[in-house]
C-alpha positions in Angstrom: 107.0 102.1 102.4 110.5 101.9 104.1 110.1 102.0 108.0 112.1 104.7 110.1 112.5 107.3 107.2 111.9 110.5 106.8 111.1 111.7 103.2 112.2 115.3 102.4 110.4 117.5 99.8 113.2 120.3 98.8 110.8 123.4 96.9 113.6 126.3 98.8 115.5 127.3 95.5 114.3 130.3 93.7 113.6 129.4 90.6 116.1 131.5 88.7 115.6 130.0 85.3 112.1 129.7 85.4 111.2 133.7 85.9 111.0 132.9 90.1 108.2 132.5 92.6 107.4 129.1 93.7 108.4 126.0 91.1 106.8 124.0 93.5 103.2 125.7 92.5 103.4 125.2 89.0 100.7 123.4 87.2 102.2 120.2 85.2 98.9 118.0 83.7 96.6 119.8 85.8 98.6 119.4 88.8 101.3 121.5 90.5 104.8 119.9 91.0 104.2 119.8 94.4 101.4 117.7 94.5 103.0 115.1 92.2 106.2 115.0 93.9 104.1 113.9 97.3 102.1 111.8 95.4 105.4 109.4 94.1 107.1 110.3 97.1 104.9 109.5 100.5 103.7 105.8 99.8 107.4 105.5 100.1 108.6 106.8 103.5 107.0 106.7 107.0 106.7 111.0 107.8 107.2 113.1 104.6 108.3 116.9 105.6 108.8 120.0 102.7 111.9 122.3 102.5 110.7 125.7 101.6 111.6 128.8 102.5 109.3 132.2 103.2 106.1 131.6 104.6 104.9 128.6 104.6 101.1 128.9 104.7 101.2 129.4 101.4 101.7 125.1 101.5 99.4 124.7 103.9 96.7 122.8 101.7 99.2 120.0 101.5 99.2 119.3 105.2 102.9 118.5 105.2 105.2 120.4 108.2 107.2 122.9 106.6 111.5 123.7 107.1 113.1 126.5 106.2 117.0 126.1 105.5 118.7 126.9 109.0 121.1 129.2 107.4 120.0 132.4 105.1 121.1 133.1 101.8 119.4 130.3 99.5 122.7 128.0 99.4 121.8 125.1 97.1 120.1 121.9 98.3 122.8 120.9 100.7 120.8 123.3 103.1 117.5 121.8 102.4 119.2 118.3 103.2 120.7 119.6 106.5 117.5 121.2 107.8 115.7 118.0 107.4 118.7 115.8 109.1 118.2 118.4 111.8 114.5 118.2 111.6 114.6 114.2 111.9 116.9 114.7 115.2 114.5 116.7 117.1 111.2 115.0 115.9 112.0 111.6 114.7 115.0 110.4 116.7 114.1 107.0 116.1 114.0 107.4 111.9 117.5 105.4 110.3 117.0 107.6 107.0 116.5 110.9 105.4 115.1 110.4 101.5 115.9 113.7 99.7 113.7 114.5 96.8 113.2 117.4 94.2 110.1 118.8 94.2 110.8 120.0 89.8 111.1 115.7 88.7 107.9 114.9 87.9 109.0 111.2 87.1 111.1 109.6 89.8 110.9 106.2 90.2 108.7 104.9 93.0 110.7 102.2 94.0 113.8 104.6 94.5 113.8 105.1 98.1 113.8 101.0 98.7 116.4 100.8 96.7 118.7 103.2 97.9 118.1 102.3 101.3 118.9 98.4 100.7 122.0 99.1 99.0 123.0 101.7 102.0 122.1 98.7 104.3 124.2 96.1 102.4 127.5 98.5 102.0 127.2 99.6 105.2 127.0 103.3 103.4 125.8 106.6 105.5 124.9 107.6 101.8 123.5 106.0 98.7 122.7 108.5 95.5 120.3 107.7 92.5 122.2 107.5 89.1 120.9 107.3 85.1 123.6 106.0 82.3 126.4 107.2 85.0 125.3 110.5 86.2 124.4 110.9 89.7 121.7 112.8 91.1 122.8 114.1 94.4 119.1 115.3 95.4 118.3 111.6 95.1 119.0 110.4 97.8 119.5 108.5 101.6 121.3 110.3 104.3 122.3 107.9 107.6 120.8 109.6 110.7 124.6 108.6 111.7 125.1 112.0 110.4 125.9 114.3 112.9 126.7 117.8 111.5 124.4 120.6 111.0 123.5 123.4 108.9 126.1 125.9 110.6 128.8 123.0 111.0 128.8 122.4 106.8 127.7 125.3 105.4 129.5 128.3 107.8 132.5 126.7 109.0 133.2 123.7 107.0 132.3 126.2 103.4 130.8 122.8 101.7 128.0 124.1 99.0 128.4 121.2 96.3 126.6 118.3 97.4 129.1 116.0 95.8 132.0 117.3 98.0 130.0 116.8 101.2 128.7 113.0 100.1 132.5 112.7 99.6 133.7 112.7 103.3 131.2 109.5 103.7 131.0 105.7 102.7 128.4 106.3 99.8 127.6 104.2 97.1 125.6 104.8 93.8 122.2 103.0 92.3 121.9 102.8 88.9 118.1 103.2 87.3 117.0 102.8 83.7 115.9 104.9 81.5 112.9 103.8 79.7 111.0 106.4 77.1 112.1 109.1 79.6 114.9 109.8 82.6 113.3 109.4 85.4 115.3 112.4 87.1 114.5 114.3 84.4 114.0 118.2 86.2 111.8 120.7 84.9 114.1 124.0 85.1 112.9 125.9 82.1 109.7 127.3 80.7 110.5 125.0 77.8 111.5 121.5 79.6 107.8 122.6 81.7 106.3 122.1 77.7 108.4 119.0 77.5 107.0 117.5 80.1 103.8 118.4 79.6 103.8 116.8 75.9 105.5 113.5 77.7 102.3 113.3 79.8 99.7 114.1 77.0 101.3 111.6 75.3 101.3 108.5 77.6 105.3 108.6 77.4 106.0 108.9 80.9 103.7 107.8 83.8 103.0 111.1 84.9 
């Protein structure tokens, strides 16, 4: 567990390609997406918080406080990430990190947010993203409580929505992962990669 962070469940997409209604809910080996997510992701950080948007009773059973984005309109993940930073402010002003984490990648690696916040540490980064055979995964990731912008700052009047622009305007570096029988940031989108990952499970490929 990495003292003074904040870990960040995002579940406030909807869920387009998978016929809509709550990803998070969905049952993957007998257990929803949700519940794995906090199950990889909570050893890992000292407060663990979920992004969702609607009413949040519906999470209630996993005891975790629930943030809607602060600005309407479902605008991507970069408003999950701000909500939390603004979350941390007000509730944690003592936390050094926010750990972003999908709540559809059944199989990130539990070592991911120590490793993103020592590299952050060393580089003196406000920003270090999880990356597999180059690609970056922007969701992945540690955000400085340095940061000082908010939802309305970013999102109204600075008109950032891709993730990668906004990590852009900060010292951020990248941590590369392997990939062993599966990605570990492999996201279940589709009816389809939901059966894939399904079969990786049943079939010991992938601690799941």
């Amino acid at each position: 567990m990495v003292k003074d962070t904040v870990g960040i469940i995002l579940a406030g997409g909807q869920a387009r390609r998978m016929g809509g209604g709550d990803k998070a809910l969905l049952k993957l080996g007998g257990e929803t997406l949700l519940a794995r997510a906090i199950a990889r992701a909570k050893p890992q950080v000292q407060d663990l918080i979920l992004n969702a948007n609607g009413d949040p009773a519906r999470f209630a059973a996993y005891g975790l406080p629930v943030i809607a984005d602060r600005v309407q309109g479902f605008l991507g993940p970069l408003a999950g990430i701000l909500a939390g930073l603004e979350w941390m402010r007000a509730n944690r002003p003592g936390a050094r990190w926010l750990a972003s984490f999908a709540c559809d990648t059944p199989f990130f690696p539990t070592d991911l947010v120590a490793r993103l916040v020592k590299l952050a540490d060393d580089t003196a980064s406000w920003v270090a993203v999880a990356e597999t055979a180059g690609q970056e995964h922007y969701i992945f990731a540690v955000w400085s409580a340095k940061i000082a912008e908010t939802s309305e700052s970013v999102l109204l009047k600075g008109g950032h929505r891709k993730m990668e622009n906004w990590i852009g305007t900060f010292p951020h570096r990248s941590v590369s992962f392997p990939i062993e029988t599966v990605d570990p940031f492999m996201n279940v989108n589709t009816p389809d990669e939901l059966k894939l990952a399904e079969s990786l499970i049943a079939g010991g490929a992938a601690n799941g």
